[in-house]
TORDREN-501568 format. One record per residue (C-alpha): residue number from 1; residue in one letter; y negated, z negated, x negated. Coordinates in Angstrom, 1 decimal. Layout:
REM residues N
    i  aa       v       w       u
  NUM   a       Y       Z       X
...
***
This chain:
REM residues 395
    i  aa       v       w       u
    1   x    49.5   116.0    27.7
    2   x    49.0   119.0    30.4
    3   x    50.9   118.5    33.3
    4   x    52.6   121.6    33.3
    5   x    56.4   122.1    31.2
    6   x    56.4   124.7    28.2
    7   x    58.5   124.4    25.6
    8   x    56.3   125.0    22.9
    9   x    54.0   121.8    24.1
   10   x    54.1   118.1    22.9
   11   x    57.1   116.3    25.2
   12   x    54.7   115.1    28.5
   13   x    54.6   111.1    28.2
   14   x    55.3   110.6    24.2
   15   x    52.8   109.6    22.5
   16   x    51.5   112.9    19.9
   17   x    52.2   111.7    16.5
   18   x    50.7   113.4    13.4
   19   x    53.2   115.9    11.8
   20   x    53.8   116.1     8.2
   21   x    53.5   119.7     8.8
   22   x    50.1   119.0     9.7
   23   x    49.7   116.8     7.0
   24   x    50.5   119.6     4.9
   25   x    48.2   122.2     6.7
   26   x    45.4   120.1     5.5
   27   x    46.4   120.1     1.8
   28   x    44.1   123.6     1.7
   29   x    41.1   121.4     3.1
   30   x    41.4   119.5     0.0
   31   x    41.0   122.5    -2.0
   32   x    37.9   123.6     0.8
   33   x    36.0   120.2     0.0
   34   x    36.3   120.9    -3.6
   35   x    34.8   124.3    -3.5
   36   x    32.3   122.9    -1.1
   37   x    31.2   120.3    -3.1
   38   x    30.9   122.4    -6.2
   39   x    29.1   125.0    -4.4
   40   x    26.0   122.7    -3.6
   41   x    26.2   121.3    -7.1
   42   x    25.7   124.7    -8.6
   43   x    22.8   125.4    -6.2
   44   x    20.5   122.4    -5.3
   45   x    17.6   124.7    -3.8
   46   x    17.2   124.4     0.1
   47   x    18.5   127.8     0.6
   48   x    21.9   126.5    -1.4
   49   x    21.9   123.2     0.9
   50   x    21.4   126.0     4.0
   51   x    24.0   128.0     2.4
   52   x    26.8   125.4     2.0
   53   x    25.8   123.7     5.3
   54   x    26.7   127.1     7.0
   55   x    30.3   127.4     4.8
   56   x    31.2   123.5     6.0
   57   x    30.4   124.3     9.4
   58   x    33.0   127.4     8.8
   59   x    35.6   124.8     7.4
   60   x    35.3   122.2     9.9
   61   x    35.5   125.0    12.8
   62   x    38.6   126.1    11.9
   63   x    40.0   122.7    11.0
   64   x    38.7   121.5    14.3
   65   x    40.3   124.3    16.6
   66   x    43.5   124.0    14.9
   67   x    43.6   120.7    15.3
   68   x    43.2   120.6    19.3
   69   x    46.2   123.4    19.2
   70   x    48.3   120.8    17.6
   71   x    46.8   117.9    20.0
   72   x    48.8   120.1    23.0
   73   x    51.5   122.2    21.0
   74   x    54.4   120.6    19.3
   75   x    54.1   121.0    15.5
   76   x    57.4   120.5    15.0
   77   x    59.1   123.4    17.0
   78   x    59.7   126.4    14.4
   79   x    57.8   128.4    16.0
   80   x    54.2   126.3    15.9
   81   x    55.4   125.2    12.8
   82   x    55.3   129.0    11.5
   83   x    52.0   129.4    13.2
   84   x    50.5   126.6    11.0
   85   x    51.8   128.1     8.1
   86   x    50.0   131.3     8.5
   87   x    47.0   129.8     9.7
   88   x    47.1   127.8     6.3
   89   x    47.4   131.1     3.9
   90   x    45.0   132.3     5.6
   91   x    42.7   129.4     5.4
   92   x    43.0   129.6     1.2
   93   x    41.7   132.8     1.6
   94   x    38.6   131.6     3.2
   95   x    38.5   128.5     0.5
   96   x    39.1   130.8    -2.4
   97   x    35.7   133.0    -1.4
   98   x    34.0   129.9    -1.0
   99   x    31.9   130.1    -4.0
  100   x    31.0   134.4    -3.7
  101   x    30.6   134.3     0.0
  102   x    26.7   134.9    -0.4
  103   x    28.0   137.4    -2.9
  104   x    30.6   139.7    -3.3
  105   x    33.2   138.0    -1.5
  106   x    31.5   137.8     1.8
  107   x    33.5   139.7     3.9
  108   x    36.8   138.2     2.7
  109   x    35.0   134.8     3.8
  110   x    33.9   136.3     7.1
  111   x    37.3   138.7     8.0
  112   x    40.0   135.5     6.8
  113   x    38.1   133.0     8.8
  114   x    37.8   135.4    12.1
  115   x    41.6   136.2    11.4
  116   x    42.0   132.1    12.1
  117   x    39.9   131.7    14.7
  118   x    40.7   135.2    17.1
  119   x    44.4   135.0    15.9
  120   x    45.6   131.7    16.9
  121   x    43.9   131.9    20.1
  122   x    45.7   135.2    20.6
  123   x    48.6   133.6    19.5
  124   x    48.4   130.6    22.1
  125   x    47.6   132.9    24.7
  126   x    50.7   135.1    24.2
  127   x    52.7   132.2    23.8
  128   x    51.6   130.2    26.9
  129   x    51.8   133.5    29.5
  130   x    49.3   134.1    32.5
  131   x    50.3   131.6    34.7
  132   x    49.9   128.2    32.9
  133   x    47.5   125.7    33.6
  134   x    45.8   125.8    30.0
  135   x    45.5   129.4    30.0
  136   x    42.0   130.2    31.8
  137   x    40.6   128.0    29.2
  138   x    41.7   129.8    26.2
  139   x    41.1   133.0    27.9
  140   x    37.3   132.0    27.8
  141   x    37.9   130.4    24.3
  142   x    38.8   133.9    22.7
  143   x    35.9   135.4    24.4
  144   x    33.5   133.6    22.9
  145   x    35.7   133.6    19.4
  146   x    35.8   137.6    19.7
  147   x    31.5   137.3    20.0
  148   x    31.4   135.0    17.0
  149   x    34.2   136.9    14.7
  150   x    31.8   140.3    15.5
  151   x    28.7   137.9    13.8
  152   x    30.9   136.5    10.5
  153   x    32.2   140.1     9.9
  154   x    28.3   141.7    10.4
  155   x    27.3   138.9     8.1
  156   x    29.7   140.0     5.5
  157   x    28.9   143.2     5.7
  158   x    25.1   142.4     5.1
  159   x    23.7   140.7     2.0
  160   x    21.1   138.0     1.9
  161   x    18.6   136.5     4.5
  162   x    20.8   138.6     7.1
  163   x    23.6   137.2     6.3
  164   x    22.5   134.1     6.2
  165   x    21.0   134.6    10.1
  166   x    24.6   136.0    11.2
  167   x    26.4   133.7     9.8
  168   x    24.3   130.9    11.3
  169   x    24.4   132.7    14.6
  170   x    28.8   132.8    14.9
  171   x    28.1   128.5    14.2
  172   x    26.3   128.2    17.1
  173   x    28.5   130.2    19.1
  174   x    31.5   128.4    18.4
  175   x    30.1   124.9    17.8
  176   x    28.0   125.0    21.0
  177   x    30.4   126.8    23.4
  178   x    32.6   124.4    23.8
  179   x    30.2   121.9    25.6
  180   x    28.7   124.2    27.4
  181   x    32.6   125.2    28.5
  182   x    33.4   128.5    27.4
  183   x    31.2   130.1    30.2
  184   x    32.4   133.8    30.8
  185   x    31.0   135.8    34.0
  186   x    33.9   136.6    36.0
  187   x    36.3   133.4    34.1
  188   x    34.0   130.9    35.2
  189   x    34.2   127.6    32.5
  190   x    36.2   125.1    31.6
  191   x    35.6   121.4    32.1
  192   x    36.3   118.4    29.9
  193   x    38.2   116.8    32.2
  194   x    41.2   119.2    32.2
  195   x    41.2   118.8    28.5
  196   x    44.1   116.4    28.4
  197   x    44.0   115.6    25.0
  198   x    46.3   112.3    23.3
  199   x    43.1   109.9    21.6
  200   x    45.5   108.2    19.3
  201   x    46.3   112.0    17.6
  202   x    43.1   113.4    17.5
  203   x    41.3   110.1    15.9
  204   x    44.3   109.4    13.4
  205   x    43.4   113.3    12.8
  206   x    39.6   113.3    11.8
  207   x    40.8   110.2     9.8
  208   x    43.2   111.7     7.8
  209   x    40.1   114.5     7.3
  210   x    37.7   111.4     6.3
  211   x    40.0   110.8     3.6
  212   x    40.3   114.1     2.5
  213   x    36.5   114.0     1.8
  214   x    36.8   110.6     0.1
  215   x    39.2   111.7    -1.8
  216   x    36.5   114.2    -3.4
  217   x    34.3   111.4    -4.4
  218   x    37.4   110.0    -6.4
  219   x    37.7   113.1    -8.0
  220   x    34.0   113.9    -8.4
  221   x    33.5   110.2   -10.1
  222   x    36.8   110.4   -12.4
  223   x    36.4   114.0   -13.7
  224   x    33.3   113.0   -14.6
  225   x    34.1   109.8   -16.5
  226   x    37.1   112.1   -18.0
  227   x    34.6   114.6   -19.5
  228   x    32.4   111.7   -21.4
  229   x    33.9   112.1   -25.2
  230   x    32.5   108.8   -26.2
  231   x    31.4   106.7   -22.9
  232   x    29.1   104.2   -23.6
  233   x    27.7   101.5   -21.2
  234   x    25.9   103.6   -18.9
  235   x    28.5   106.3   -18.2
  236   x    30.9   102.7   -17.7
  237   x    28.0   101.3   -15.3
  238   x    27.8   104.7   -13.8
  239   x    31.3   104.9   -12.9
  240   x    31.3   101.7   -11.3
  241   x    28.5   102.1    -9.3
  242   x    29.9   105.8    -7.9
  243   x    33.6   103.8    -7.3
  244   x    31.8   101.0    -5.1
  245   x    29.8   103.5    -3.5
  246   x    33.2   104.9    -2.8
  247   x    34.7   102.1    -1.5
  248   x    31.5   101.0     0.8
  249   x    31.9   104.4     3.0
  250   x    35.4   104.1     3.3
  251   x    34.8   100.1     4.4
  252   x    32.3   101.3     6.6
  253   x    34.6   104.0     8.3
  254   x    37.9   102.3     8.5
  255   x    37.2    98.8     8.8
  256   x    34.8    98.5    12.0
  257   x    35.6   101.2    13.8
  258   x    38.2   103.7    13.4
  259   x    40.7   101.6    15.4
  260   x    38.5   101.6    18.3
  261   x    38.3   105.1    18.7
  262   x    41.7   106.1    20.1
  263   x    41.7   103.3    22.6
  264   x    37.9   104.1    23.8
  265   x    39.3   108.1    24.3
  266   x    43.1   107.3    26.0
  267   x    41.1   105.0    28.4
  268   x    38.6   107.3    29.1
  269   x    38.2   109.4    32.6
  270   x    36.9   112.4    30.4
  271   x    39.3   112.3    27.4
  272   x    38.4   115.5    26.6
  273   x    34.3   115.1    26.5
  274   x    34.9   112.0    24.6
  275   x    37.6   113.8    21.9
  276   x    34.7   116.7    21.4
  277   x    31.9   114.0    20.9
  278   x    34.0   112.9    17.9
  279   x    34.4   116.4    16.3
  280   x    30.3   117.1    16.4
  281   x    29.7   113.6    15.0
  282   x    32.6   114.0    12.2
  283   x    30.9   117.2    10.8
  284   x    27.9   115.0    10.2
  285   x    30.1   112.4     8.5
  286   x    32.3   114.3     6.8
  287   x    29.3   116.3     5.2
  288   x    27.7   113.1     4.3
  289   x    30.7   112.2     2.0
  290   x    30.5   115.9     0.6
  291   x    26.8   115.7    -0.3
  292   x    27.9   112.3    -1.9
  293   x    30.4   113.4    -4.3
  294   x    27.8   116.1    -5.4
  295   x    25.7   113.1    -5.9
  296   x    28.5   111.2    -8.3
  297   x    29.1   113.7   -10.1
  298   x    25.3   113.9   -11.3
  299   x    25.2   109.7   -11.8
  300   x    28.1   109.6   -13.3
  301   x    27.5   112.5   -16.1
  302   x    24.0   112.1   -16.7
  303   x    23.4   108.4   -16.2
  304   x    20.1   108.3   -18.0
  305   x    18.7   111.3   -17.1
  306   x    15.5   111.5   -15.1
  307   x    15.3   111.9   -11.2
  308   x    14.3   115.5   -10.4
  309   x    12.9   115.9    -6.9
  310   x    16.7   117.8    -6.1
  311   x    18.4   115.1    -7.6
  312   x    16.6   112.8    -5.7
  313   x    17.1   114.8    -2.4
  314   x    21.4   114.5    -3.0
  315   x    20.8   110.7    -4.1
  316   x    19.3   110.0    -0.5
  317   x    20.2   112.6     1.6
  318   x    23.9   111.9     1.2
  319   x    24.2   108.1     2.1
  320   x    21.9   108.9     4.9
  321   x    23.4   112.0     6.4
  322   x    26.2   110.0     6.4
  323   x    25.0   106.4     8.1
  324   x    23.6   108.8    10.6
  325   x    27.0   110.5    11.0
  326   x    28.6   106.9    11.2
  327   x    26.1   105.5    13.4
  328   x    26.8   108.3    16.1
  329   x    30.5   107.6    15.9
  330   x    29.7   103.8    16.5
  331   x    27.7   104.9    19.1
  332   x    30.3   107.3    20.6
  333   x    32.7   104.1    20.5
  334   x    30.3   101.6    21.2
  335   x    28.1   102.9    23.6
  336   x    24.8   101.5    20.9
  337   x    23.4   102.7    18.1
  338   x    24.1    99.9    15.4
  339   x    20.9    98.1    14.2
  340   x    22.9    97.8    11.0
  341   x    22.6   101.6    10.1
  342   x    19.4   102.5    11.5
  343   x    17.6    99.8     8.8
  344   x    19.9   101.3     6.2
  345   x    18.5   104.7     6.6
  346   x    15.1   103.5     6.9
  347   x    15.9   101.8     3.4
  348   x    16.7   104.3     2.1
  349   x    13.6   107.0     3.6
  350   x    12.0   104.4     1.8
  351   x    13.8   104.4    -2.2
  352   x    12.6   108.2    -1.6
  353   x    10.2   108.2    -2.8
  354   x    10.9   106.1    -5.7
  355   x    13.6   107.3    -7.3
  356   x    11.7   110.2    -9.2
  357   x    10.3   107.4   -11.5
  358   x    14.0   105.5   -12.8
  359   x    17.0   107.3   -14.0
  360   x    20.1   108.4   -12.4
  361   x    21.7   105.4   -13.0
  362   x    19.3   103.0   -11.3
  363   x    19.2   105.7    -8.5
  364   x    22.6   105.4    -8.1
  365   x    22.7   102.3    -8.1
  366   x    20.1   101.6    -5.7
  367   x    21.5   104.4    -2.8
  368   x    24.8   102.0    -3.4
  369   x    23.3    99.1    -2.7
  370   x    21.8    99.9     0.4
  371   x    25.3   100.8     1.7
  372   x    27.3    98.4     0.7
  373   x    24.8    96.2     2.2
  374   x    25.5    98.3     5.3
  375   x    29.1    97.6     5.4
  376   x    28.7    94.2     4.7
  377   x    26.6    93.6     7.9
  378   x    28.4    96.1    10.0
  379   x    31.7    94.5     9.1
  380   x    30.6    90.8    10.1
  381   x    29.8    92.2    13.6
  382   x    33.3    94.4    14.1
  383   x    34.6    91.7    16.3
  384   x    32.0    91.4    18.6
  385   x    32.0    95.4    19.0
  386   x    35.7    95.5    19.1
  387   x    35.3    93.0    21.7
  388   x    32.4    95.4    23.3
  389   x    34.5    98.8    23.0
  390   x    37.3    97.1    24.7
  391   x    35.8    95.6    27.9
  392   x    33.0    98.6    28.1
  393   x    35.7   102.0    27.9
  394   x    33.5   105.2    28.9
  395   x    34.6   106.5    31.8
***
């Protein structure tokens, strides 16, 4: 970690182990990713895709800055320990509103989430004092933070398209910022390279968010199969297919190259460029496995129904959102785009097309095929790439 004693920071030369306290902190992200994924199921229109893309951006913001906090601080002294559990209450707020915050819950959306982001970097800030090494950084951190918080509490004060635009706006400001380094006239920016980060933590950390997400699908494909009063061979056929589906992301995930990616980022000369890389990519990824459990739901509750255009649009967009997430992970680890993924998404640009004209079922079963098939090549390969990843560390 930083090279400067506090004693509110992780021990200097222990490895950072994942806390059960933070374990615990992301039991309300469970609770986020079902709201989520209910959200876009209740509105497949483009604006609802817009909308819901804006709220998981939201989610994963404040997921993501917490979990850089607990990358440096030491979850398990009392007092960071109390910090998470604030910054969890606070975070079911911002779940709870999750399905009004176009509507009349807006401004408790926009005010708990800005409570999260401005108040733990205050927090840090007071904690830490004026003459530590990390300070500067999130001196510059909060004043971007403060610029974004004024844009998600205009937003909720607004209704509609403006909304919309604000809310839009404070994602860009805090999802760009940090690559650009926090620039502020007079504080200068930060720089990756003092961003000292421990690989092993923050990749067992999105992990541990993968599953989260996967864990929706689960849930998504069993409620589902729970609510059939008399399932018949379809609904049974249905299930399966959803389950595999399942399975193939988490194959595709776990299996060839999640390992990699804490020894790529400790052996890194820019740990910290390499640990942000991983949170923009995960967004994607993560979202893909959202827009996926939307799409088991449908498949596995209406097996026979027709392919509307929307249907068709969750069917494909999901799977490919996240190969396209995956692939940029691999490529993060890897240093290459896999050839395995880019044929799976043009596969599935092709089904398209076709799925108005079969039934969910087939659909379903079709989007799974393509990425099982995905996993199954990608997986053959993982030794050559953990062969690659190992000799070829980014510097």
């Amino acid at each position: 970690m930083t090279n400067s004693s506090h004693p509110l920071l992780r021990p200097a030369g222990q490895p950072a182990r994942v806390a059960n306290v933070e374990l615990f902190f992301d039991l309300v992200y469970v609770f986020a990713i079902t709201q989520l994924s209910h959200h876009l199921l209740e509105h497949l229109t483009w604006l609802g895709v817009l909308q819901t893309a804006t709220l998981w951006f939201a989610v994963w913001l404040g997921w993501q800055y917490t979990a850089w906090v607990s990358n440096w601080f030491n979850p398990e002294h009392l007092v960071i320990r109390t910090m998470l559990m604030v910054l969890m209450g606070v975070a079911l707020l911002v779940s709870a509103a999750i399905p009004e915050a176009f509507g009349g819950r807006g401004l408790l959306f926009a005010c708990s989430f800005a409570a999260i982001q401005v108040g733990r970097t205050l927090f840090v800030l007071y904690s830490l004092g004026r003459g530590h090494v990390l300070t500067p950084n999130f001196l510059r951190m909060l004043c971007w933070l403060l610029v974004s918080a004024a844009l998600w509490i205009a937003g909720g004060l607004n209704e509609g398209s403006t909304r919309l635009v604000l809310w839009l706006l404070a994602v860009g400001c805090e999802y760009l910022s940090p690559m650009a380094g926090f620039p502020v006239p007079g504080l200068g920016r930060s720089r990756t390279s003092d961003w000292t980060i421990d690989g092993g933590h923050l990749a067992e950390r999105c992990q541990l968010f993968v599953i989260i997400a996967l864990g929706e699908s689960v849930l998504a494909t069993g409620a589902s199969f729970g609510h059939a009063a008399h399932p018949g061979p379809a609904v049974w056929s249905a299930f399966l297919v959803s389950f595999v589906g399942c399975v193939a992301m988490w194959w595709m995930y776990f299996d060839t190259s999640s390992g990699d990616a804490a020894h790529v980022i400790e052996h890194s000369d820019d740990p910290g460029r390499l640990g942000a890389y991983f949170h923009y990519v995960h967004v994607l990824l993560i979202g893909g496995v959202i827009v996926c459990a939307v799409a088991d739901d449908l498949v596995v509750a209406h097996p026979l129904d027709p392919v509307k255009a929307k249907y068709a649009a969750v069917l494909v967009g999901g799977p490919l959102v996240y190969l396209l997430g995956n692939a940029l992970f691999k490529r993060v680890v890897y240093r290459r785009f896999p050839l395995s993924h880019a044929i799976g998404i043009g596969a599935l640009l092709v089904l398209w097309p076709l799925l108005p004209w079969v039934d969910l079922l087939t659909a379903g079963a079709l989007t799974t095929a393509v990425m099982v098939l995905v996993t199954v090549w990608a997986a053959y390969y993982r030794r050559r790439d953990t062969r690659v990843a190992h000799a070829h560390t980014p510097g």
